[in-house]
C-alpha positions as CSV (number, residue, x, y, z in Angstrom):
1,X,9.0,-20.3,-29.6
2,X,6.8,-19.2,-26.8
3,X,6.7,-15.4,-26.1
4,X,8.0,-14.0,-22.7
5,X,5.7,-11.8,-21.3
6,X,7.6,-8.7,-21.9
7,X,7.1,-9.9,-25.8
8,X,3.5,-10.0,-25.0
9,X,3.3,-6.5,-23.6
10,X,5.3,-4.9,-26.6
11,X,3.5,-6.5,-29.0
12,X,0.2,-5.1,-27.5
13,X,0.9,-1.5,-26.7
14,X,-0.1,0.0,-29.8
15,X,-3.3,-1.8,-29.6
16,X,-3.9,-0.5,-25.5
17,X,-3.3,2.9,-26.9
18,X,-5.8,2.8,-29.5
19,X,-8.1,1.4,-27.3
20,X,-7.4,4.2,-24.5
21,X,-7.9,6.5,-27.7
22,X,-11.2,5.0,-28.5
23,X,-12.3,5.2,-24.8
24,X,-11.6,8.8,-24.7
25,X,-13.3,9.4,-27.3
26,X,-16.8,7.2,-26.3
27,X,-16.3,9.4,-22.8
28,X,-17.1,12.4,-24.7
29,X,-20.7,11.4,-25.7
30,X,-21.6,11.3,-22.0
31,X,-20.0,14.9,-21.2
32,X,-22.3,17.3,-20.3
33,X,-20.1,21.4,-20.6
34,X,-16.9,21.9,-21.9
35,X,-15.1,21.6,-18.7
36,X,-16.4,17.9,-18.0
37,X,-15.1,16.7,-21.4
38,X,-11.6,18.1,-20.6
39,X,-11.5,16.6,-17.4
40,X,-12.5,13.3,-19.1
41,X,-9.8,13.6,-21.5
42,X,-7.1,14.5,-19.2
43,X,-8.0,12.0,-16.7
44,X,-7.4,9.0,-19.6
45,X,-5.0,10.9,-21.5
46,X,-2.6,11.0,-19.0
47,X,-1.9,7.6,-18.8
48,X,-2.2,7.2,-21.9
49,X,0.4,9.4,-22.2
50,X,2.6,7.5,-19.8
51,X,2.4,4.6,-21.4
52,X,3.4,5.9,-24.9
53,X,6.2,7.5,-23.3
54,X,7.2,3.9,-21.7
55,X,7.1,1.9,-25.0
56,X,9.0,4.6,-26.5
57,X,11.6,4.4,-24.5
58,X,11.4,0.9,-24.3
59,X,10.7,0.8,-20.7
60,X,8.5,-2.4,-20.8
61,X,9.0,-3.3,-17.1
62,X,8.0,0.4,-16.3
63,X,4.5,-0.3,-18.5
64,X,4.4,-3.4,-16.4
65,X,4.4,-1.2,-13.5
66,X,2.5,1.7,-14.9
67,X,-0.1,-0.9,-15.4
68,X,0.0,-2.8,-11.6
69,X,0.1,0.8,-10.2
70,X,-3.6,1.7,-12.2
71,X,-5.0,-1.5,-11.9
72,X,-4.9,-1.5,-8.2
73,X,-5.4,2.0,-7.6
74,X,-8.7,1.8,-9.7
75,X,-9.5,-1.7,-7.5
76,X,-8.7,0.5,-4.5
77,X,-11.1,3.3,-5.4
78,X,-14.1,0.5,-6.3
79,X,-13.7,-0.7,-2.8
80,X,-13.7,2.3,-1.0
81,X,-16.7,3.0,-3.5
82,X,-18.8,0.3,-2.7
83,X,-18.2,0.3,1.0
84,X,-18.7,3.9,2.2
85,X,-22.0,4.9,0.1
86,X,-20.7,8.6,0.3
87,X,-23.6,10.7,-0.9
88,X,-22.5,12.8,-4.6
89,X,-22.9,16.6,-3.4
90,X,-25.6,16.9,-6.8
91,X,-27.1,13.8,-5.2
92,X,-26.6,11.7,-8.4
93,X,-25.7,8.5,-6.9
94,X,-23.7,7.5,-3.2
95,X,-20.5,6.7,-4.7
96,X,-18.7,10.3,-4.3
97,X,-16.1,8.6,-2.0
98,X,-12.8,8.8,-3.4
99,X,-13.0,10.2,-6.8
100,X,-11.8,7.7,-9.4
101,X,-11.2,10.5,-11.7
102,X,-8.7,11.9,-9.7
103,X,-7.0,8.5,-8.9
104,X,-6.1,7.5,-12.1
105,X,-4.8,11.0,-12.7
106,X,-2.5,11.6,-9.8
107,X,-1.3,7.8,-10.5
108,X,-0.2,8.5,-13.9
109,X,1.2,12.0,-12.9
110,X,3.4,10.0,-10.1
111,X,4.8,7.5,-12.6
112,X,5.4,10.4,-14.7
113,X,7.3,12.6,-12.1
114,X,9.7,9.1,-10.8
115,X,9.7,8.0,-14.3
116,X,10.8,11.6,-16.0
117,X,11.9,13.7,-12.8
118,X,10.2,16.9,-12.5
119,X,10.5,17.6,-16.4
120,X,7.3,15.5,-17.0
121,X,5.9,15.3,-12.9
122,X,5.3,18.8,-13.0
123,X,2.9,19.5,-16.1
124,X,1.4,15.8,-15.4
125,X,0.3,17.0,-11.7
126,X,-0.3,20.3,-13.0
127,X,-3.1,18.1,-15.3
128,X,-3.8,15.9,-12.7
129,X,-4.8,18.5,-10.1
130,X,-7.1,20.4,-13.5
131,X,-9.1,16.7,-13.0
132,X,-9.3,17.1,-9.4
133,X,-10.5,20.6,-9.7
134,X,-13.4,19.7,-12.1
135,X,-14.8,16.9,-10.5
136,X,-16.0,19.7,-7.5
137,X,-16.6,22.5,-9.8
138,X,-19.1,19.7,-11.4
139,X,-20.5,18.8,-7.9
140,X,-19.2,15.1,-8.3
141,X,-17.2,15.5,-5.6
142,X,-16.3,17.3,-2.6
143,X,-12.5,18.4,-2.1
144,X,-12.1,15.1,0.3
145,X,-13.2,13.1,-2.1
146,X,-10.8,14.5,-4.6
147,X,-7.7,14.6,-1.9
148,X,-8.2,10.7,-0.9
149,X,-8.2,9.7,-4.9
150,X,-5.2,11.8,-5.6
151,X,-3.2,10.3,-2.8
152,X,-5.0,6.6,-3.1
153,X,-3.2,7.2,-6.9
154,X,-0.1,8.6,-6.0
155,X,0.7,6.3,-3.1
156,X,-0.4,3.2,-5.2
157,X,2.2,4.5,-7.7
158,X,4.5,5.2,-5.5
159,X,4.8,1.7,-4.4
160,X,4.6,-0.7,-7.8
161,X,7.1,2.0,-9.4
162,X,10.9,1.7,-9.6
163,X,12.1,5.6,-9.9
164,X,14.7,5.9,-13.3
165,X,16.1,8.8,-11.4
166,X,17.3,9.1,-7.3
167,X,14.4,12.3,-7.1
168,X,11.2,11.1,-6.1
169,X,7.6,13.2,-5.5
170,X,5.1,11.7,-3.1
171,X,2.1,12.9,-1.9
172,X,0.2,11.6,1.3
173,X,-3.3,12.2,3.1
174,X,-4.2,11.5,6.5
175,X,-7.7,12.4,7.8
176,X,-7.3,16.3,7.4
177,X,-4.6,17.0,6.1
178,X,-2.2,16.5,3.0
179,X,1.7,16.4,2.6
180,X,3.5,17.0,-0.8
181,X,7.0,15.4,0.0
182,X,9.9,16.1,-2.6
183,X,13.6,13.9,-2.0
184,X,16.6,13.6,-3.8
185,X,19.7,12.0,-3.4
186,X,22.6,13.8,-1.4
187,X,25.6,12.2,-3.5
């Protein structure tokens, strides 16, 4: 009997985990201080993370989601990349604009936070913005940079998720300036 896709995606997990495992660790060769290889890991380890805690709880449509929500927030990023040829402030290369590092953080974090509630949202953003902060303090990025890739995550998030609980976290940017927005349900 043909598997549904769900069946698919269960079946697979363990192996996307060891692979996210295996890329963590083959990021760490290219690390140059202490700081960079903790950003590294915290910037794939988060949804790492979110994913283990989705097939754990047998969430399979959230991993479907958790997935969507990375995939085209990573897509997003690429674009954005290849089209504004924003210098690196250590001059490395003219891809500074939006950081993907941060992206794929602050996406995980948000399916964390509408996933978990502020239990997990918190000490995933709290990572999350760790990420952001490296990436400038290693001159990959200016605070801009970082700002549109956290948003260009959360936002991407923020649509492909379904929240378990009525609280959601969002977090927008517009030009100059950002807007952390908390809701929960009045009832």
């Amino acid at each position: 009997m043909p598997r549904t896709s769900s069946q698919l995606i269960q079946h697979r997990i363990p192996q996307f985990i060891l692979a996210c495992c295996l890329g963590l660790l083959s990021v760490q060769a290219q690390a140059v201080d202490a700081t960079t290889r903790n950003a590294n890991m915290v910037a794939l380890g988060l949804p790492t993370v979110a994913a283990g805690l989705s097939w754990l709880n047998n969430d399979t449509e959230g991993l479907v989601q958790l997935v969507k929500s990375e995939a085209v927030t990573v897509g997003i990023v690429e674009v954005l990349k290849s089209t504004t040829h924003e210098m690196r402030p250590n001059g490395k290369d003219d891809k500074s604009f939006p950081s993907a590092h941060s992206a794929v953080a602050f996406s995980a974090a948000q399916y964390m936070q509408m996933k978990g509630g502020w239990e997990y949202g918190v000490p995933a953003y709290l990572a999350a913005s760790y990420v952001a902060w490296s990436r400038v303090d290693a001159r990959e990025h200016r605070w801009r940079d970082v700002a549109a890739g956290a948003a260009t995550g959360a936002l991407t998030t923020y649509y492909f998720t379904d929240a378990n609980t009525g609280r959601r976290l969002g977090l927008s940017w517009s030009g100059r300036s950002a807007l952390l927005q908390y809701q929960q349900p009045l009832n």
